[in-house]
Each structure stands twice: as C-alpha cells, then as structure tokens.
TIVO-159992 format. One line per field, with one value per atom (N, C-alpha, C): residue number from 0; residue in one letter; atom name; x, y, z. Coordinates in Angstrom, 2 decimals, padded with zeros to 5 digits. Layout:
<atoms>
n	[NUM,...]
res	[A,...]
atom	[CA,...]
east	[X,...]
north	[Y,...]
up	[Z,...]
</atoms>
This chain:
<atoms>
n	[0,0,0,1,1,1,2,2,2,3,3,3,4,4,4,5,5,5,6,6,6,7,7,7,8,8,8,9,9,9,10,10,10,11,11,11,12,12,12,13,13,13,14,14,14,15,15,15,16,16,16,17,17,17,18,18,18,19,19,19,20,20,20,21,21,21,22,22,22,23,23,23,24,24,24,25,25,25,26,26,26,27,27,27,28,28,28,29,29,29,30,30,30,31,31,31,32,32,32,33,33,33,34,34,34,35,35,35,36,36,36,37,37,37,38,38,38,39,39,39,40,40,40,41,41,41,42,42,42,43,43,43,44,44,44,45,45,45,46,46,46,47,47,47,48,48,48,49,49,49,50,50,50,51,51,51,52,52,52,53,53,53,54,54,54,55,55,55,56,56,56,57,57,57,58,58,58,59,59,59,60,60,60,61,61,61,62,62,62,63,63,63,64,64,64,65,65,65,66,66,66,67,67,67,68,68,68,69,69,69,70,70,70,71,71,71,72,72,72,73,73,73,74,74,74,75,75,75,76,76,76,77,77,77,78,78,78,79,79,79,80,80,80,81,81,81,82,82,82,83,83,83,84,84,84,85,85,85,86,86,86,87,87,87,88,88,88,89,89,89,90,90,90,91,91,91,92,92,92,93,93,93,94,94,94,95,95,95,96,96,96,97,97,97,98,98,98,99,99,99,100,100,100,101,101,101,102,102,102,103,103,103,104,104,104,105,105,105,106,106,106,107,107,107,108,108,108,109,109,109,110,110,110,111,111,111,112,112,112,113,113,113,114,114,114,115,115,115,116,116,116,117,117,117,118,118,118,119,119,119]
res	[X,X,X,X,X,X,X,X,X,X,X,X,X,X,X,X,X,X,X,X,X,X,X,X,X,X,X,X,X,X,X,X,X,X,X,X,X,X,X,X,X,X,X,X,X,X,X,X,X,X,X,X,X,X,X,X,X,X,X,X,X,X,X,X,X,X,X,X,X,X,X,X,X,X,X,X,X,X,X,X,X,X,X,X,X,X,X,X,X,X,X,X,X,X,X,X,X,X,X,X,X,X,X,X,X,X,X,X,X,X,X,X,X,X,X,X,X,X,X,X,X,X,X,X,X,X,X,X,X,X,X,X,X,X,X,X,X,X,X,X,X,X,X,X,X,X,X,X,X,X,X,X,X,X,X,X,X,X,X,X,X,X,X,X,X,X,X,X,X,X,X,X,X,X,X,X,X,X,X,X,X,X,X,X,X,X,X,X,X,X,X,X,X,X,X,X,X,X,X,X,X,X,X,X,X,X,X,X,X,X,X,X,X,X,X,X,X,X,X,X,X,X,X,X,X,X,X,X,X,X,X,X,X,X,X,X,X,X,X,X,X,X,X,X,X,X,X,X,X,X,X,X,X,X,X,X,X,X,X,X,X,X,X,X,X,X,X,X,X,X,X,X,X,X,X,X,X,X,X,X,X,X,X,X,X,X,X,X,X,X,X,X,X,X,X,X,X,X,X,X,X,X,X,X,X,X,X,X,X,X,X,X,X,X,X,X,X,X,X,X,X,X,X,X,X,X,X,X,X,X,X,X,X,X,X,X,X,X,X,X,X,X,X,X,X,X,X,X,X,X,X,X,X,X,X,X,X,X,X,X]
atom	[N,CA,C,N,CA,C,N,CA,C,N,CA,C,N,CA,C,N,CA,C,N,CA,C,N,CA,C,N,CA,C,N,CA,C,N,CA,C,N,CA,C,N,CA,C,N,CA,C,N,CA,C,N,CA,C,N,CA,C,N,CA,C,N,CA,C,N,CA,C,N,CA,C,N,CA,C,N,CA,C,N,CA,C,N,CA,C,N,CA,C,N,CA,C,N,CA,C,N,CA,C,N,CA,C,N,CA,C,N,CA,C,N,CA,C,N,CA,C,N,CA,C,N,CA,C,N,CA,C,N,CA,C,N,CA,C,N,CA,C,N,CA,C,N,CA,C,N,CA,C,N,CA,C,N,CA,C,N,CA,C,N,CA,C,N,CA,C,N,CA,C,N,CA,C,N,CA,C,N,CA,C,N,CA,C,N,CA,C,N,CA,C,N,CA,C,N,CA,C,N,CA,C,N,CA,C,N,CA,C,N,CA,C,N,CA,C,N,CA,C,N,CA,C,N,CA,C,N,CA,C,N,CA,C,N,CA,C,N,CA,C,N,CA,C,N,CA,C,N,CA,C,N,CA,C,N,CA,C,N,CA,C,N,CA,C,N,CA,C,N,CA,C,N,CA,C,N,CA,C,N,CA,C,N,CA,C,N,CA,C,N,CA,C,N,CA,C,N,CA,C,N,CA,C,N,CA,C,N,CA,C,N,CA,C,N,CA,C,N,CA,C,N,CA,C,N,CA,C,N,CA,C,N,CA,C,N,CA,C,N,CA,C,N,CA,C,N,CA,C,N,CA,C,N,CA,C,N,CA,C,N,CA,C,N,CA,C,N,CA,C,N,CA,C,N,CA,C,N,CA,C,N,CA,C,N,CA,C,N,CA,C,N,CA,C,N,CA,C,N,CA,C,N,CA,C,N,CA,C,N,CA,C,N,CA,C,N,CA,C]
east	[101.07,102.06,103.03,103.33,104.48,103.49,102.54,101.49,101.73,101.60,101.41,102.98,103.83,105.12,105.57,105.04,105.31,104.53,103.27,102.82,103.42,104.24,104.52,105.67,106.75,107.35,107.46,106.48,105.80,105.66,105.01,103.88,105.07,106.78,107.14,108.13,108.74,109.12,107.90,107.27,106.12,106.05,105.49,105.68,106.87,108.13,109.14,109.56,109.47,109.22,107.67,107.11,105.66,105.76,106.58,107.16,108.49,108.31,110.25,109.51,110.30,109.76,110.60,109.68,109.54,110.50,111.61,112.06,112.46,111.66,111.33,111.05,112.22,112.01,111.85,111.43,110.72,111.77,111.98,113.08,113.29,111.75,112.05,111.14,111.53,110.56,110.75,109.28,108.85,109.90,109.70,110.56,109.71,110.35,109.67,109.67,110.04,109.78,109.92,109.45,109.87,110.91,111.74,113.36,114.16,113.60,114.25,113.62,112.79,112.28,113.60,113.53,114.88,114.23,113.96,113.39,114.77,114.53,115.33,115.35,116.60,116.79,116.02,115.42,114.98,112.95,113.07,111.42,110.43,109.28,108.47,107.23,106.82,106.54,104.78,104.46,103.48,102.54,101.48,100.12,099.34,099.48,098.67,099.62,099.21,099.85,098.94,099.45,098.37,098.87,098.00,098.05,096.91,097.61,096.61,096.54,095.39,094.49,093.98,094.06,093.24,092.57,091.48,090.66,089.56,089.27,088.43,087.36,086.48,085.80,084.83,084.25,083.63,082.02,081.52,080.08,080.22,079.38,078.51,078.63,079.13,078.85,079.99,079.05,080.03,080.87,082.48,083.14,083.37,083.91,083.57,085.31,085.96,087.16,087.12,087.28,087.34,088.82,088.55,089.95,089.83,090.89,090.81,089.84,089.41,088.44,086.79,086.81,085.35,084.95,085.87,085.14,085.63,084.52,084.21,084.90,086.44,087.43,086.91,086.38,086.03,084.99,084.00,082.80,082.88,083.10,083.36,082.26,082.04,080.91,081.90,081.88,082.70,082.02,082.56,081.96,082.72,081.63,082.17,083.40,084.57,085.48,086.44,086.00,086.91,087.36,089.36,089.89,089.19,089.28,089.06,090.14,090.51,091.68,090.99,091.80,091.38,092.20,092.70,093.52,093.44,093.76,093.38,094.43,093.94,095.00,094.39,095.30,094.84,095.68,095.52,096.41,097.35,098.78,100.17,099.64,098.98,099.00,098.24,097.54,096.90,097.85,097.59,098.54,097.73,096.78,095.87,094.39,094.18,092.70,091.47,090.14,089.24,088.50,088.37,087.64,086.21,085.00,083.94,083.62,082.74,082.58,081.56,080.16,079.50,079.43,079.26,079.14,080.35,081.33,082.67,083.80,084.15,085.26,086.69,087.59,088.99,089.93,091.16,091.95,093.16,093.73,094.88,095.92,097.07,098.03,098.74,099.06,099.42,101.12,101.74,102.54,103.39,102.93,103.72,102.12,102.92,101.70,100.61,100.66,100.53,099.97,098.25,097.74,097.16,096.87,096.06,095.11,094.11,092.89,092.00,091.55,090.82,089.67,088.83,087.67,087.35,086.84,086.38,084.98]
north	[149.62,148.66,148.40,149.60,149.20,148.56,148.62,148.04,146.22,146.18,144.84,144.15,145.02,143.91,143.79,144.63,144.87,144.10,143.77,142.21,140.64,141.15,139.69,139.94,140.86,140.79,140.12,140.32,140.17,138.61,137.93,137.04,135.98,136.23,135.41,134.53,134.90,134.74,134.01,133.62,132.76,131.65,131.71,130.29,129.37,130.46,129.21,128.72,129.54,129.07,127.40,127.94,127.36,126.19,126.16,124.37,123.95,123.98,123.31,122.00,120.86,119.42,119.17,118.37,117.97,116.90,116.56,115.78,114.95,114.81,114.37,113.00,112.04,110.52,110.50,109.34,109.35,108.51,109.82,109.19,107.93,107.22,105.99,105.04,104.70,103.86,102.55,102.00,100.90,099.50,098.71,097.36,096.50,096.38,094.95,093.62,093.55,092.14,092.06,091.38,090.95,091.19,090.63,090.49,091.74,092.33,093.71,094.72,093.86,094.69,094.65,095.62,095.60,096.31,094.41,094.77,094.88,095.68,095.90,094.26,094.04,092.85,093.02,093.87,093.76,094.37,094.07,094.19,093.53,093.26,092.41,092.05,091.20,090.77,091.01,090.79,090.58,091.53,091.78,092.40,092.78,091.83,091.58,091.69,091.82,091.11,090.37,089.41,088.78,089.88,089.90,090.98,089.98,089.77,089.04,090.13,089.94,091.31,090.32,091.12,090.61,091.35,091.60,092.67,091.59,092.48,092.28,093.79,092.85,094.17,093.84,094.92,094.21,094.17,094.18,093.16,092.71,091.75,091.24,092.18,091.41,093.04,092.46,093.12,092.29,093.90,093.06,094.62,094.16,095.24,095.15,095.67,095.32,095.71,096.04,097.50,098.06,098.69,099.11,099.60,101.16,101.83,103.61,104.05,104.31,103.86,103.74,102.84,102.59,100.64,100.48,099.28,097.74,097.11,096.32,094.96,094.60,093.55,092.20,092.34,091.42,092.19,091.00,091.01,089.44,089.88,089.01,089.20,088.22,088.62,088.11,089.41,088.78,088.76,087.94,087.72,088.76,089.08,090.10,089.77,090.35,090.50,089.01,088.52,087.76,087.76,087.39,088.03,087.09,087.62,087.18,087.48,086.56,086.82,086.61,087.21,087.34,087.31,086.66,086.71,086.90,087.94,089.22,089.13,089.09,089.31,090.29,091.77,092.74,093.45,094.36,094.82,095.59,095.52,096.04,097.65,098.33,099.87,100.23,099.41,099.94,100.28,101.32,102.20,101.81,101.92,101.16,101.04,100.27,099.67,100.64,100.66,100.99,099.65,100.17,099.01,100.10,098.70,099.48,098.93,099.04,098.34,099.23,098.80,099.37,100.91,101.49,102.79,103.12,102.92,103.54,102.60,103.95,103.70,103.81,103.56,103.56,103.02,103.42,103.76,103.10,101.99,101.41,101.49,101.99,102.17,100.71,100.74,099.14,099.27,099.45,099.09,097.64,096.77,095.55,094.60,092.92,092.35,091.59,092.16,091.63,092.86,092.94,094.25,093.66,095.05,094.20,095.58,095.35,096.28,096.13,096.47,096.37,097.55,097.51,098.32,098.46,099.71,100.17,100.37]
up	[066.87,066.49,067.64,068.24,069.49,070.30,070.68,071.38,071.24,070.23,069.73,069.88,069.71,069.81,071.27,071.98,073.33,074.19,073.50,074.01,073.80,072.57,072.00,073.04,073.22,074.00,075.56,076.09,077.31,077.45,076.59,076.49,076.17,075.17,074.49,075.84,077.06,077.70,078.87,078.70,079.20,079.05,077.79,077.01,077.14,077.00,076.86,078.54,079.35,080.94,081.18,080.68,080.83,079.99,079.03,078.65,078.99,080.27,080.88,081.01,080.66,080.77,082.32,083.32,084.83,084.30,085.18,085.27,086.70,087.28,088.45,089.22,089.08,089.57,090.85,091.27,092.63,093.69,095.01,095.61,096.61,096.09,097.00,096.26,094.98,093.76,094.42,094.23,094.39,094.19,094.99,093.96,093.70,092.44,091.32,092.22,092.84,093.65,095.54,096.16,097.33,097.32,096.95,096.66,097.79,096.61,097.00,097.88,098.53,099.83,100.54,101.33,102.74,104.25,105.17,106.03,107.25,108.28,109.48,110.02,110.81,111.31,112.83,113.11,114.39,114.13,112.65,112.98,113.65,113.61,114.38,113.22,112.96,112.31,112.26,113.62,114.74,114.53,114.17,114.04,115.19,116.05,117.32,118.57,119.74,121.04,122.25,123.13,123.59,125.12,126.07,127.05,128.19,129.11,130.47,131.18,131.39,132.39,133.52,134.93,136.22,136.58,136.79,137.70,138.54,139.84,140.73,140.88,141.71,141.67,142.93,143.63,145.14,145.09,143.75,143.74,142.24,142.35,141.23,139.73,138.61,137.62,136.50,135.20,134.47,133.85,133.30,133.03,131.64,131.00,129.54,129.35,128.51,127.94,126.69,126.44,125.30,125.18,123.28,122.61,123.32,122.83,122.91,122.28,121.39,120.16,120.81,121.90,122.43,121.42,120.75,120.46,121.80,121.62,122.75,122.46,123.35,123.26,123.82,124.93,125.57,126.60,127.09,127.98,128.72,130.74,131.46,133.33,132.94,134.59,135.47,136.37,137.69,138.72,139.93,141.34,141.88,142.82,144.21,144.99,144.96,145.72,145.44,144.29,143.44,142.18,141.82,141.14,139.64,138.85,137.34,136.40,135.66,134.65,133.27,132.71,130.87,130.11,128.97,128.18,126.89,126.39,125.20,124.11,122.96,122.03,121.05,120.99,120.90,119.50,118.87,117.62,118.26,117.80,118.10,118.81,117.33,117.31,118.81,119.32,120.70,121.70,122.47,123.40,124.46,124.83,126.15,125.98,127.10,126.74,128.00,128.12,128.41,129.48,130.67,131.58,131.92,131.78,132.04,133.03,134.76,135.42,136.23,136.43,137.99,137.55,136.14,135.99,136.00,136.05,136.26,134.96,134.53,133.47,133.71,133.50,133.84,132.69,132.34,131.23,131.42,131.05,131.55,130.23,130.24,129.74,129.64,128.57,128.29,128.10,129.35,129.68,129.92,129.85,130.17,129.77,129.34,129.09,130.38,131.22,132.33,132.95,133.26,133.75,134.72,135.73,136.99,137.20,138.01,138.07,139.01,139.98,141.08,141.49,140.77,141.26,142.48,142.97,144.24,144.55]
</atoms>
C-alpha cells in the first residue's frame, strides 16, 4: 500500500507540470497586407547587376564566363592579342565570376562594375 501511494506521489507532480499550456506568440508575425511591410529607405530593389568585362587573350580561343557555382554566363570567341568586351547582367548575390580560357581558369572578384582581364 505505501508502495502504491508513493507512486501516486511521484507520478502526481508530472502530470500537472506536463499540462502547462505554451503560450508563445511569434516575435515577428507576419503582416496581413503589403501595407504593413516596412522596407529600409536605402534598399535596392534590384535582383540583378549589369557588370562590363574586357579580356584579351594572345591566340585564337573562345573564353567562357561562368558563376562561382560553375554555371556558364556567357560564351565569346576572341582574336589573338585583341581586346573583346562583354556586357553581363548577372544576380546581385554573386561575389565573383569564373574565366575559362586556353586551359586556364581564373577567378575575378567582382569588385566594381567594370572588370578587365588579360590572359597570358
């Protein structure tokens, strides 16, 4: 018998822990409309950016402009030891692009919209 109340004992302080009702709203709830979106006055709207690239290269050979990623932006045949320009419009989130040329790869940091590149 002490057995038995000494479980109920045990067991009765459980239960009433084990039904506390969550009261838990969410600290950044949705809004019911556009309205009440609140965008920064200095956002950017812009998805994309356009980025002019020049490269030369000293033969014949076409170079390939890819994302970080490896996917393929643009494909341009250039002449030997003359410059070629390209004008790219590329997604915001890219940090720099991939030049393929003559077996040789190279990594340009997209620093300013205006890149230049000259194979050896």
């Amino acid at each position: 018998m002490k057995k038995i109340v000494l479980v109920i004992l045990l067991t009765l302080p459980l239960l009433f822990t084990a039904c506390k009702k969550d009261n838990n709203s969410p600290v950044n709830p949705l809004p019911d409309s556009t309205e009440e979106i609140k965008v920064p006055n200095d956002f950017k709207w812009k998805t994309s950016k356009d980025i002019q690239l020049t490269v030369k290269g000293n033969a014949d050979g076409m170079v390939q402009v890819l994302s970080s990623k490896g996917k393929v932006y643009w494909k341009v045949f250039i002449t030997a030891n003359k410059t070629a320009s390209i004008g790219l419009t590329i997604p915001t989130y890219e940090t720099s692009l991939q030049l393929k040329y003559q077996g040789q790869t190279v990594s340009l940091e997209l620093t300013s919209d205006k890149l230049n590149h000259e194979f050896q």
